[in-house]
N, C-alpha and C positions, 0 to 999 in steps of 0.2 A: 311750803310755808310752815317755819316753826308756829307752836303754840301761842296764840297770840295772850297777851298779858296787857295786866293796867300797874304804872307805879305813878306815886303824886311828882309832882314838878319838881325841882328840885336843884340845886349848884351842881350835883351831878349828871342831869342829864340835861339841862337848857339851853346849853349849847348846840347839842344834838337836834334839838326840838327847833329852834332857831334855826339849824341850817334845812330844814325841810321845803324840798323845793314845791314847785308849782308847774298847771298845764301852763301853757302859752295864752294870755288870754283871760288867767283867772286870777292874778295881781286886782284888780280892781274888789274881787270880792272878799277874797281874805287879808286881816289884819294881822301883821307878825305876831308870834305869839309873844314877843318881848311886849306889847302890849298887854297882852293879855297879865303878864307875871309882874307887870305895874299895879293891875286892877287889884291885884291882891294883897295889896299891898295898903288900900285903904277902904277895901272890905271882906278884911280875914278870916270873919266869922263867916259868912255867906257863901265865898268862894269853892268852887271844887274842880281844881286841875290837873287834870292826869295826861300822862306820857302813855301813847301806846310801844307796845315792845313784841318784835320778832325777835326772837331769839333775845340778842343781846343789843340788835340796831331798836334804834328811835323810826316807827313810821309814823306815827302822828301823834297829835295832840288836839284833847279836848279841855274846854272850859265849859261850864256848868255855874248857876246863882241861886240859891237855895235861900227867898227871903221873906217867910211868914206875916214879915208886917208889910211888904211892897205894898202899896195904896191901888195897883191894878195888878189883877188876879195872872196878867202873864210872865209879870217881871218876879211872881214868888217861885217858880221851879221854872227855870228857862238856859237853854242851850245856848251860850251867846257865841263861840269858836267853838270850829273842827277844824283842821288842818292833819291834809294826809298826803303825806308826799309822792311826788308824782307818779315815781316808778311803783307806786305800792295801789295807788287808785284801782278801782273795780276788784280789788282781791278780796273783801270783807272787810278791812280795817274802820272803815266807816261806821259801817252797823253795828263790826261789835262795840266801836266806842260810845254809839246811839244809845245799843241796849245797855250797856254799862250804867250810863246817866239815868236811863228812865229806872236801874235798879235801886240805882242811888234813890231818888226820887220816892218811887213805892217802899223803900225801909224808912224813909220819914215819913210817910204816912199822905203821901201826894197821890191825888188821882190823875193829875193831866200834867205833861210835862208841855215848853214851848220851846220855837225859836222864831227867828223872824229873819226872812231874808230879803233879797233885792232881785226883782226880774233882771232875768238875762240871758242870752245863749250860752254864754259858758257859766253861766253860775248854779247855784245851788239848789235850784228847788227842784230836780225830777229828783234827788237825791233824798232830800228833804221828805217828799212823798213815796219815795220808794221804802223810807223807813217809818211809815207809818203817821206821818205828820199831815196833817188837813186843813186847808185854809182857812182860820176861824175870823178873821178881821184883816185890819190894814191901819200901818202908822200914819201918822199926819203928815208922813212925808211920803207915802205910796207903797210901804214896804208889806211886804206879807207877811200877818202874823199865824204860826202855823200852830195844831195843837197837836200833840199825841195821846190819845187815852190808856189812862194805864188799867 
């Protein structure tokens, strides 16, 4: 594994990031990230999306929401997509795009970063907890909201 790197989103690499595959199984949890490059689209200021890079290939992609006035204290620093393409899972691409955000995070002057995910067997949360995330509540629709301290 080359050095792994962070660039922002971008017309030159969305495409890349777009065709990033999945396990069998985990379609229900992840949202394309064409989604996600909508969202930024009418919250510009907030947004923070970055392309992971091996070398020169796209393995994943994170989004991040950095929103001081959100009215609840998870939706101000919160991890809403990762996506890491299948052949690249369990190599670190994860984590370092975790730690990236929660760095993101601590140079705005954040203590706790979130995400919130959805039980399942193929979904996210040993993952979620392996990088330091801890169950701190739950949405009105059952989901878990996770914290990480920074």
């Amino acid at each position: 594994m080359a050095e792994l790197r962070l660039e922002e989103l971008s017309a030159s690499n969305i495409v890349a990031a777009n065709a990033l595959s999945l396990k069998p199984g985990q379609e229900q949890f992840v949202s394309p990230v064409s989604y996600s490059a909508a969202a930024v689209v009418s919250n510009p200021a907030t947004s923070w999306q970055r392309v992971v890079l091996d070398g020169d290939m796209v393995v994943g992609f994170i989004m991040g929401n950095f929103d001081p006035d959100a009215e609840h204290e998870e939706f101000r620093s919160i991890l809403w997509r990762i996506n890491v393409d299948a052949d690249d899972q369990g190599r670190g691409v994860g984590t370092f795009a975790v730690r990236a955000l929660a760095d993101e995070a601590r140079r705005r002057g954040l203590s706790r970063l979130f995400v919130i995910w959805e039980s399942g067997e193929l979904g996210p949360e040993q993952f979620f907890i392996r990088s330091g995330f801890n169950p701190a509540g739950e949405t009105q629709y059952g989901e878990t909201i996770g914290a990480l301290e920074l």
